[in-house]
C-alpha atoms as one frame of an Amber mdcrd trajectory, in Angstrom:
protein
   0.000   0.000   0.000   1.403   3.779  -0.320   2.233   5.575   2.143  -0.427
   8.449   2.899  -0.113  10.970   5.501  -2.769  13.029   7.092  -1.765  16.128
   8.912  -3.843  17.904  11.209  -2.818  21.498  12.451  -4.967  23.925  14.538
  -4.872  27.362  16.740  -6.786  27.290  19.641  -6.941  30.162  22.460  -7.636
  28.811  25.517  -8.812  31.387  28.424  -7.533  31.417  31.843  -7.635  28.097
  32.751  -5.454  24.822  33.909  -6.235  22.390  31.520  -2.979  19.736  31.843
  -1.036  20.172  35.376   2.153  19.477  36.298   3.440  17.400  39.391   3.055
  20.650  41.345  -0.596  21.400  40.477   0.575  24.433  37.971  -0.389  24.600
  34.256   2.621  22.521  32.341   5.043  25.044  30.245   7.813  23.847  27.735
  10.680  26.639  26.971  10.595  26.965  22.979  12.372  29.978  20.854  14.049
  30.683  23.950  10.797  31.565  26.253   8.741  29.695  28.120   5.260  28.823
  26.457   2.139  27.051  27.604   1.920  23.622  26.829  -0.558  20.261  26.437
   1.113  17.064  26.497  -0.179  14.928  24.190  -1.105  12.614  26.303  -4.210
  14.969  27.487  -5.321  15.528  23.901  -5.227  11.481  22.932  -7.156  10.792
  26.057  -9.652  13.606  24.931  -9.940  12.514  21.379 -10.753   8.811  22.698
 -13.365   9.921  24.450 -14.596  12.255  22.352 -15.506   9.086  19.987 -17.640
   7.708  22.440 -19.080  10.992  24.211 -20.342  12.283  20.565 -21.468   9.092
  18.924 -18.530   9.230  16.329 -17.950   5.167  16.475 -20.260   2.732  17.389
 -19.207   1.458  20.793 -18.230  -2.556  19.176 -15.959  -0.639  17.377 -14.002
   1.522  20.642 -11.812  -0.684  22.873 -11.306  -0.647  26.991  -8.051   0.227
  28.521  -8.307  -1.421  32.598  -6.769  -3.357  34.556  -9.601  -4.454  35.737
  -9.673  -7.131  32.342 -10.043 -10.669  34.111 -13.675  -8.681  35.697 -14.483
  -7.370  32.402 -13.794 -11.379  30.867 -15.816 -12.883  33.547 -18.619 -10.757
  32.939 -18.762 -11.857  29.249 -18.692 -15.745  30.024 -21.606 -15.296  32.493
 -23.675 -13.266  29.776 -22.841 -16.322  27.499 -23.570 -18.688  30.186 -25.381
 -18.057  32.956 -24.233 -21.134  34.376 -20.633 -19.391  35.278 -20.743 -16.930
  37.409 -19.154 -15.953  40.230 -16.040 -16.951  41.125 -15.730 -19.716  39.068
 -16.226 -17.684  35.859 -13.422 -15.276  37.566 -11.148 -18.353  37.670 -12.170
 -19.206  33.741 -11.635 -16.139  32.776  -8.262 -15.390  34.477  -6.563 -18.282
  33.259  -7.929 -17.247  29.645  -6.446 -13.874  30.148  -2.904 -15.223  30.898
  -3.122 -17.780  27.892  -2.460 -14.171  25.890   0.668 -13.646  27.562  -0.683
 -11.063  29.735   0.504 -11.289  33.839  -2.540 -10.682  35.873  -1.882 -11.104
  40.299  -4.674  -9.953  43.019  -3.591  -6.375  43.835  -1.753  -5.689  47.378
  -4.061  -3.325  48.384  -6.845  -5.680  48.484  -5.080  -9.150  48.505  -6.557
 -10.791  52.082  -9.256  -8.212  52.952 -12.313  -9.989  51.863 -14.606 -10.481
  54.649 -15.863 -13.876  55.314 -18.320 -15.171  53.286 -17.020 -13.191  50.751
 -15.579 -13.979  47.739 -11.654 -13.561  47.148 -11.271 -10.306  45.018 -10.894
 -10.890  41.350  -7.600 -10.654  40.097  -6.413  -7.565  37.735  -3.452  -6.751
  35.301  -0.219  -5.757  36.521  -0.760  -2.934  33.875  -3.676  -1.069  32.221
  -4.306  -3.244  29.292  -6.014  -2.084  25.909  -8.668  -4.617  24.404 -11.185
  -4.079  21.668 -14.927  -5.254  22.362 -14.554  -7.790  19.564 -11.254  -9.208
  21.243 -13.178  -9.192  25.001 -15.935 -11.131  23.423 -13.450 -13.487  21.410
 -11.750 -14.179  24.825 -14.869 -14.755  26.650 -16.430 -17.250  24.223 -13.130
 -19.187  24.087 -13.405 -19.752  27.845 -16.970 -20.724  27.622 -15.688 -23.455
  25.212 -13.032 -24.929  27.492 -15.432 -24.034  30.921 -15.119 -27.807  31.724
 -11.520 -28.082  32.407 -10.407 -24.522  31.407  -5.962 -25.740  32.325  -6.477
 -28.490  30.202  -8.229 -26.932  27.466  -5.262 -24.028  27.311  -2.916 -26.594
  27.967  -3.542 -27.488  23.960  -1.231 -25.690  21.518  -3.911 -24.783  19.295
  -6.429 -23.007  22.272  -3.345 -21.215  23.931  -2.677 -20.216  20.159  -6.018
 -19.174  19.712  -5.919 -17.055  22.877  -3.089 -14.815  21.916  -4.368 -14.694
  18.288  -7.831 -13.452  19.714  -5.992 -10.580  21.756  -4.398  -9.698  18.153
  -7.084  -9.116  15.598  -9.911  -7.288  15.002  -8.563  -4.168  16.856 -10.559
  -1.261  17.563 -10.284   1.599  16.222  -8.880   3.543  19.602  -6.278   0.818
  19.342  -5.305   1.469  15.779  -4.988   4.825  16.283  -3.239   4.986  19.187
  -1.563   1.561  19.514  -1.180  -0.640  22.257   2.542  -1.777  24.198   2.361
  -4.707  26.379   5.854  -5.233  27.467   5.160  -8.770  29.033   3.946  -9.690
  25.728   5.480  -7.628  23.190   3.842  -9.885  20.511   0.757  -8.376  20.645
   1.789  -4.885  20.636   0.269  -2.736  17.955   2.104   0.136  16.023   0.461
   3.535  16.699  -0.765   5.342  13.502  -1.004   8.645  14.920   0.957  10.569
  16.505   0.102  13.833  18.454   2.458  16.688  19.360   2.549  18.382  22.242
   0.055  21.376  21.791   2.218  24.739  22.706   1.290  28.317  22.885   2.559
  30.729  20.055   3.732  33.234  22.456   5.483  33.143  25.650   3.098  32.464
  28.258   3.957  33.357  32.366   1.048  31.447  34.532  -0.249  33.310  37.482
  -1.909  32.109  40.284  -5.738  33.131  41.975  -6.114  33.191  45.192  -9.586
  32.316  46.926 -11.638  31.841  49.719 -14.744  29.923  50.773 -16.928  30.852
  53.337 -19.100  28.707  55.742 -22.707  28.924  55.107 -23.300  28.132  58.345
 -21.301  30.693  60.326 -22.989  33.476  62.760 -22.423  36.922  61.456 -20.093
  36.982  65.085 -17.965  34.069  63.072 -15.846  36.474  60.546 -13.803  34.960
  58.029 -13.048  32.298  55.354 -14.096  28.808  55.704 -11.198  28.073  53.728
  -8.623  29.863  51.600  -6.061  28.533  48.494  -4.510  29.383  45.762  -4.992
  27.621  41.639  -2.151  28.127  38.722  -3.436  29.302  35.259  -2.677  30.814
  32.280  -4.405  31.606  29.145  -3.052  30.999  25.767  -3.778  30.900  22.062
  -2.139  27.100  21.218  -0.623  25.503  18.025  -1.820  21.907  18.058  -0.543
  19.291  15.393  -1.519  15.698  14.975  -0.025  13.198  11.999  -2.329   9.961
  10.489  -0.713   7.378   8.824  -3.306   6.209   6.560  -1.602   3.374   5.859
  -0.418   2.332   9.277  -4.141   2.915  10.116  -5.146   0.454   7.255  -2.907
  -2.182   8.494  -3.904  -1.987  12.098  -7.571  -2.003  10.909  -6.772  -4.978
   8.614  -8.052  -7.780  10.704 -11.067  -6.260  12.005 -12.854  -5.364   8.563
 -16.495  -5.791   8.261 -17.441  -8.678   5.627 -20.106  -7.038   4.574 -18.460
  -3.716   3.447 -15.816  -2.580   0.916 -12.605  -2.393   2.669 -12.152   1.401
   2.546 -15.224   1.875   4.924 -13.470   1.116   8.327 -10.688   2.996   7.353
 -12.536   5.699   6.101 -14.642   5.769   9.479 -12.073   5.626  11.757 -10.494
   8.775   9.313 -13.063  10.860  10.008 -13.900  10.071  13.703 -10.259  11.091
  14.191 -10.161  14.267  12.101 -13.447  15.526  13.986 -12.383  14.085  17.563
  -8.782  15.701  17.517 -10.749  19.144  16.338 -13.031  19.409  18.700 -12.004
  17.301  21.641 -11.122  19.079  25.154  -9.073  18.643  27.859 -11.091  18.873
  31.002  -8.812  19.030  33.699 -10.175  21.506  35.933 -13.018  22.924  33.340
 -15.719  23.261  36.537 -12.942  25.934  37.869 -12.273  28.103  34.717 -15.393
  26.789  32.455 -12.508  27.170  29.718 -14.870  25.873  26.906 -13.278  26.818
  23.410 -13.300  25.401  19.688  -9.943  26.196  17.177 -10.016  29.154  15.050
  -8.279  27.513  12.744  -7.959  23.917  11.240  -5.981  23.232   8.460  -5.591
  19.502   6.880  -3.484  17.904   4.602  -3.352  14.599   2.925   0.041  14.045
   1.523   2.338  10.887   0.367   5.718  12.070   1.497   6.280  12.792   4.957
   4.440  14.324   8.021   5.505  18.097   8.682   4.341  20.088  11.634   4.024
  24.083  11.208   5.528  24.637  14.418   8.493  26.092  13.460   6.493  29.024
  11.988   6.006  30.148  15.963   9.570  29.685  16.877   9.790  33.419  17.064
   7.197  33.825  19.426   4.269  35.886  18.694   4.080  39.291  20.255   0.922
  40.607  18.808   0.159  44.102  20.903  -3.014  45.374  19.787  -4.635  42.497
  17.579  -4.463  39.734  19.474  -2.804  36.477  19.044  -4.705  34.542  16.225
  -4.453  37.512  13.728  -0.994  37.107  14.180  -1.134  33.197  13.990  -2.816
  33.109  11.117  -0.194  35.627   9.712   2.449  33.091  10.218   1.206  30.501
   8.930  -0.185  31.638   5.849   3.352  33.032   5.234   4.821  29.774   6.541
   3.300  27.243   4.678   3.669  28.103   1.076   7.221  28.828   2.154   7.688
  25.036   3.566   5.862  23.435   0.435   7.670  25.225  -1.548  10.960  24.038
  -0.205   9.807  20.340   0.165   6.220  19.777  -0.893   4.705  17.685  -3.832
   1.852  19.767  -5.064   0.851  17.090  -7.470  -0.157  14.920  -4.756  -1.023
  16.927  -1.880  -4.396  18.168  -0.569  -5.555  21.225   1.825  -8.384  21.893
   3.268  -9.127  24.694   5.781 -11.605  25.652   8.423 -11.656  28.918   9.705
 -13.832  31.303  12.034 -13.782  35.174  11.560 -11.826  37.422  10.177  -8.792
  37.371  12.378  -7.910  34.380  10.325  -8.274  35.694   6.965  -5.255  35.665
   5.347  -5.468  31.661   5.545  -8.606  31.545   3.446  -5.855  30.592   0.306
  -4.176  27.949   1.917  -6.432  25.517   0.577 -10.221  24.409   0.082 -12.725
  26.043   2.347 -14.875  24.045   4.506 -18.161  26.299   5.933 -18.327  23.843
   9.102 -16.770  20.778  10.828 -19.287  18.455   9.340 -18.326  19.362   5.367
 -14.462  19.495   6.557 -14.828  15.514   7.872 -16.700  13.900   4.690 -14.229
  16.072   2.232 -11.408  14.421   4.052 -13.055  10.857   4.419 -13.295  10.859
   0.826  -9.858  11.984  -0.461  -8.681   9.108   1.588 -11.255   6.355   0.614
 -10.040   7.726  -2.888  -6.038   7.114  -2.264  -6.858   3.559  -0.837  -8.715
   2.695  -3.991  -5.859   3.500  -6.336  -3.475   0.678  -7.351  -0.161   0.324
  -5.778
């Protein structure tokens, strides 16, 4: 298959808020051009996008996966569904010995290892690690165990069941997992290769964070009581950020591979999972702290491009930070970039096989209205990309 990249680049302003903290409870920061600038690890914005999917009805839920530990529960469940007949502890001992056919380590966690009460049931053992499944591969594990219920260390005693296991914890991934991968390091044979990768999201400017101090009052003090209940102090800043995410179509396609419908031309999955990332990235938030600040913004700008040579971030066009006095930071942004870009694909683009589309919202970010095809809304921006793509997996090798 050729190799087809999707880039996704956006400017976001954020308002005072603390969206991704630090060790310290303080908004993180990353020093870039020499300053120090607000930043979102990408860690924040993956775990937004995945839920995102779910939250907003993007993918159907068989096709979104469960990170736990808690996967020998989540097994056990499935085999008692399937047969009502195991339950119980005995479908937590089924299930747990299906789980490690896989390769994967599961223990009963220290914390709550001897603290059952009596009469009641052991707790149910757990990863030693949060562990990614798809639906499909829960269910494949569950009915396997269901098959071998009758004497379940015998039955995955047999090459070709203890085979079966780890091939069932290997196919048909979700689409969370082919996105974002999975790394078991106990069993490194079912790891799965991420196809996207996010960049830290960083603000164009340099960015100080400030602190608000703040009291509480009891509601139930006398007027004689004078004083705060209680009294603190929260780190925030406010910034207008450059976020950047890369697809590999390709990698995406591979991943998806195993888990294609029968029923549907092999484009569609990819194509789905295409577009539920394009919108999800967009318009995903980090909550962290959002009842505090309330910090609920979409990006100004999106720009998109499907390309065949190599992923390129725009970053570079802030590493002079913005210093935009009277008109704000996304005019100036916007500036950049629409400067920047021509200037990079100039230098080391392929016109002949690359596509642009934009989103934009008011006139602060005019000047990238020529970058490439206008979208009028999120919706138009998705289905325009989901079918350039469906297009590049349909052309010969």
């Amino acid at each position: 298959m050729n190799r087809i990249f999707l880039d996704v680049h956006a400017l976001q302003t954020i308002p005072p808020s603390n969206i991704n903290r630090d060790d310290t409870g303080a908004p993180k920061t990353a020093v870039y051009g020499g300053v120090p600038r607000a930043r979102v690890s990408s860690q924040a914005w993956k775990r937004a996008t995945r839920t995102y999917f779910g939250h907003e009805h993007l993918l159907d839920a068989s096709e979104l996966g469960v990170r736990t530990k808690k996967i020998v529960e989540a097994v056990a469940d499935r085999i008692t569904a399937l047969d009502p007949s195991l339950a119980g502890e005995r479908a937590l001992r089924i299930a747990d010995e299906t789980v490690r056919a896989t390769g994967l380590k599961t223990e009963v966690p220290k914390r709550r290892a001897g603290n059952a009460k009596d009469g009641e049931p052991d707790p149910a053992p757990e990863a030693k690690y949060l562990v990614f499944l798809s639906t499909r591969q829960l269910d494949g594990l569950a009915r396997l165990a269901v098959d071998g219920a009758a004497d379940i260390t015998a039955f995955l005693k047999e090459k070709e069941n203890k085979g079966r296991a780890k091939e069932l914890a290997d196919t048909r991934h979700s689409v969370d997992i082919a996105l974002f991968g999975r790394m078991v390091a106990d069993a490194p044979d079912i790891n799965v290769d991420a196809a996207v990768q996010v960049a830290h999201a960083i603000s164009v400017h340099r960015v100080e964070n400030e602190s608000d101090y703040y009291t509480a009052v009891d509601d139930e003090n006398s007027d004689a009581e004078t004083g705060a209940g209680m009294i603190g102090t929260v780190d925030f800043n406010s910034a207008t950020l450059y976020r950047y995410a890369a697809l590999g179509v390709h990698q995406l396609a591979a991943n998806l591979g195993q888990g294609l419908r029968e029923d549907e031309p092999r484009t569609d999955p990819v194509r789905r999972a295409v577009e539920a990332f394009v919108h999800g990235f967009v318009a995903s938030l980090p909550t962290g702290k959002i009842n505090t600040f309330g910090h609920h913004t979409l990006p100004d700008a999106v720009i998109v491009k499907l390309r065949t040579t190599r992923p390129v971030s725009f970053v570079a066009a802030f590493e002079e930070p913005v210093r935009a006095e009277t008109s704000g930071h996304v005019r100036e942004a916007s500036d950049r970039l629409a400067q920047y870009i021509p200037d990079i694909e100039r230098a080391y683009g392929d016109d002949d096989s690359t596509l642009t589309w934009v989103l934009r919202v008011g006139p602060n970010t005019q000047k990238l209205a020529g970058i490439g095809t206008e979208s009028q809304n999120i919706a138009e921006l998705v289905a325009a990309v989901g079918q350039a793509v469906a297009e590049r997996l349909e052309k010969p090798v």
